[in-house]
C-alpha positions in Angstrom: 0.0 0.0 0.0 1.1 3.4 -0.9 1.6 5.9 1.8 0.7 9.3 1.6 3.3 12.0 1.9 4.4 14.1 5.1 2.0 16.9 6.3 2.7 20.6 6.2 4.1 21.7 9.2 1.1 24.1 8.8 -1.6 21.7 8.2 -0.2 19.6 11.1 -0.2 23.0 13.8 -3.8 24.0 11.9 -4.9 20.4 12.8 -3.8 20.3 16.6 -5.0 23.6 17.5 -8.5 21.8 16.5 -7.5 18.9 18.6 -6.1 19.9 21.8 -6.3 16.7 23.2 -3.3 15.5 20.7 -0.1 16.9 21.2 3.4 16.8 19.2 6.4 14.8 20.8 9.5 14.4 19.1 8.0 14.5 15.8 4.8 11.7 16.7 1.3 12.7 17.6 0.2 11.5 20.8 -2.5 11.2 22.8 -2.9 10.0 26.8 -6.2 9.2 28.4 -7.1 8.5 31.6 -9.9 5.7 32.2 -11.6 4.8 34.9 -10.4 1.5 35.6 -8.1 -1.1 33.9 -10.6 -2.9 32.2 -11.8 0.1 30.9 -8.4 1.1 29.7 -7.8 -2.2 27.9 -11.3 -2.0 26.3 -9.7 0.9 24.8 -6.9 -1.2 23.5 -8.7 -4.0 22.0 -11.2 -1.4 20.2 -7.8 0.4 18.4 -6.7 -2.4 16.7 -10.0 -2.7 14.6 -9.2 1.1 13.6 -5.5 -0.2 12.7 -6.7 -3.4 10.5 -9.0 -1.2 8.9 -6.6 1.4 7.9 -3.5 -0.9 7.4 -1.5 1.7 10.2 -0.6 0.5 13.1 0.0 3.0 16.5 2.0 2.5 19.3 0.3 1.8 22.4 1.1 1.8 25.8 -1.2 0.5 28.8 -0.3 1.4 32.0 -2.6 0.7 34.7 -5.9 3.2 34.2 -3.8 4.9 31.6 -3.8 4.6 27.2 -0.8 6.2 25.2 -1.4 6.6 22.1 1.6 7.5 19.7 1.4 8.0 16.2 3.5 8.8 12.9 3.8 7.0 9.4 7.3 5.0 10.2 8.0 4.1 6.4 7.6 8.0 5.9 9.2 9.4 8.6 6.7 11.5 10.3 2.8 12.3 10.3 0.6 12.2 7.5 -2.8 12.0 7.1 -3.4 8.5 7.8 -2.2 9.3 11.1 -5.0 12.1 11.4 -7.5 9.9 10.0 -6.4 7.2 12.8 -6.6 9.7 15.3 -9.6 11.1 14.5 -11.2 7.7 14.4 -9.9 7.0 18.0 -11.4 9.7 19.7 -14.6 8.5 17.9 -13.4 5.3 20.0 -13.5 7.8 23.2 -16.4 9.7 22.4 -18.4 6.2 22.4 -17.4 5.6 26.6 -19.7 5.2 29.2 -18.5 6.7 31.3 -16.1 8.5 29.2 -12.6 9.0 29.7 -11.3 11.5 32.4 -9.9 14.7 30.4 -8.9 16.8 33.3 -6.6 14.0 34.8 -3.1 15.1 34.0 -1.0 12.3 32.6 2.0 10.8 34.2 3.6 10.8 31.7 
């Protein structure tokens, strides 16, 4: 599959001043939630991986306790395009969808 090409470093600040929940980290997009319990938080991991089979892109995820990390970039490319926005974008669908829904005003330990 062909991968599409690096964003604009324009498009890319454009897009996370929309998103405020994402934020940029040595060149990846990454996002951290906060659920309320494990289970919860590895719901959260099983339901990614449909959205990564479905887009043949593939984040890195991290599970620590109550806590997702989500990081994201287009490795054979280098950096973030827009399958990465389209992955994110379909994860906080994945978010949206809790009941109850992830904690946005816990900071992340991280």
């Amino acid at each position: 599959m062909r991968r599409p090409p690096l964003l604009d470093p324009a498009a890319l600040d454009a897009w996370c001043d929309a998103h405020r929940e994402w934020s940029l980290a040595h060149g990846h997009l990454v996002r951290v939630v906060r659920l309320a319990t494990h289970r919860a938080a590895a719901d959260v991991v099983v339901a990614q991986v449909a959205i990564a089979d479905r887009l043949d892109h593939h984040a890195v995820v991290t599970l620590i306790d109550r806590e997702v990390r989500i990081e994201l970039w287009t490795h054979d490319r280098g950096g973030i395009t827009e399958l990465d926005l389209a992955f994110a974008s379909d994860f906080d669908q994945v978010l949206a969808a809790l009941s109850p829904p992830a904690d946005p005003t816990t900071p992340s330990t991280w």
